[in-house]
C-alpha positions in Angstrom: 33.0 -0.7 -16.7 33.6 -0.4 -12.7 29.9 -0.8 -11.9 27.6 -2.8 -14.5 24.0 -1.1 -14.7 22.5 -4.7 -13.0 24.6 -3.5 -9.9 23.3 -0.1 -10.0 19.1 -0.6 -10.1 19.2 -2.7 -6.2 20.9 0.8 -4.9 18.6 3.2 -5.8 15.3 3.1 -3.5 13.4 5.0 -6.6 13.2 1.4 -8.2 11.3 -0.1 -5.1 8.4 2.7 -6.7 8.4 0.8 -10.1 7.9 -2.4 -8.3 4.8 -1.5 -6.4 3.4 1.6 -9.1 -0.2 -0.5 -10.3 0.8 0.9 -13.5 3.9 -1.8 -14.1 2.3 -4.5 -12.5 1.3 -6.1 -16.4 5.3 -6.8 -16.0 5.4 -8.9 -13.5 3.9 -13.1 -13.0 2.0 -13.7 -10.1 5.1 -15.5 -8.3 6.9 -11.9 -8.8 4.1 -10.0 -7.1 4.0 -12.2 -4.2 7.8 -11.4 -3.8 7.5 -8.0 -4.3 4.0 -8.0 -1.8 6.8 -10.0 1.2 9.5 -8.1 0.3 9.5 -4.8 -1.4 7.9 -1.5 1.0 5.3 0.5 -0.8 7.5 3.2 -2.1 6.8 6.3 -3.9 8.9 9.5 -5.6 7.8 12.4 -3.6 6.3 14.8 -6.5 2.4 16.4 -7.7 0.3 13.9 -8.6 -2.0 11.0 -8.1 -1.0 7.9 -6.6 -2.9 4.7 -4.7 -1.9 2.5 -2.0 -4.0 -0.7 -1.8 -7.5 0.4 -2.7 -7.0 4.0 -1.7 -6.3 6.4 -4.3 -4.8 10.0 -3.0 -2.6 13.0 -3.9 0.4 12.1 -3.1 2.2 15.2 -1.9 -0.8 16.3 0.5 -0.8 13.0 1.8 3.1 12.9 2.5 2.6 16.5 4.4 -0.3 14.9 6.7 2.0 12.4 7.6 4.5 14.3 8.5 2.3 16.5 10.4 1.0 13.4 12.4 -2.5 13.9 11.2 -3.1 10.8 9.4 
């Protein structure tokens, strides 16, 4: 195998969404999620749906067009 699957997940910026998605978090220790917190951006796949940054809960693709629109 030319490229193992542990080489594979750091390349793909989609994984950065599984770190910070609330809904994995039971998966990591509280050392983990202070890494991920320093080191990981918020990070999201654009699609329908609900998501939350912080304490703010939003749809996501609305929210992603008001940004882009400057009118956040």
């Amino acid at each position: 195998m030319a490229n193992a699957f542990r080489c594979k997940i750091p390349h793909k910026k989609a994984f950065f969404a599984v770190l910070t998605d609330p809904r994995h978090a039971a998966l990591f220790n509280a050392r983990e999620h202070e890494v991920i917190a320093r080191h990981v951006p918020w990070t999201r796949v654009v699609r329908e749906g609900r998501t939350s940054k912080g304490a703010e809960t939003f749809d996501l693709v609305p929210w992603v067009s008001a940004i882009a629109r400057g009118s956040s």
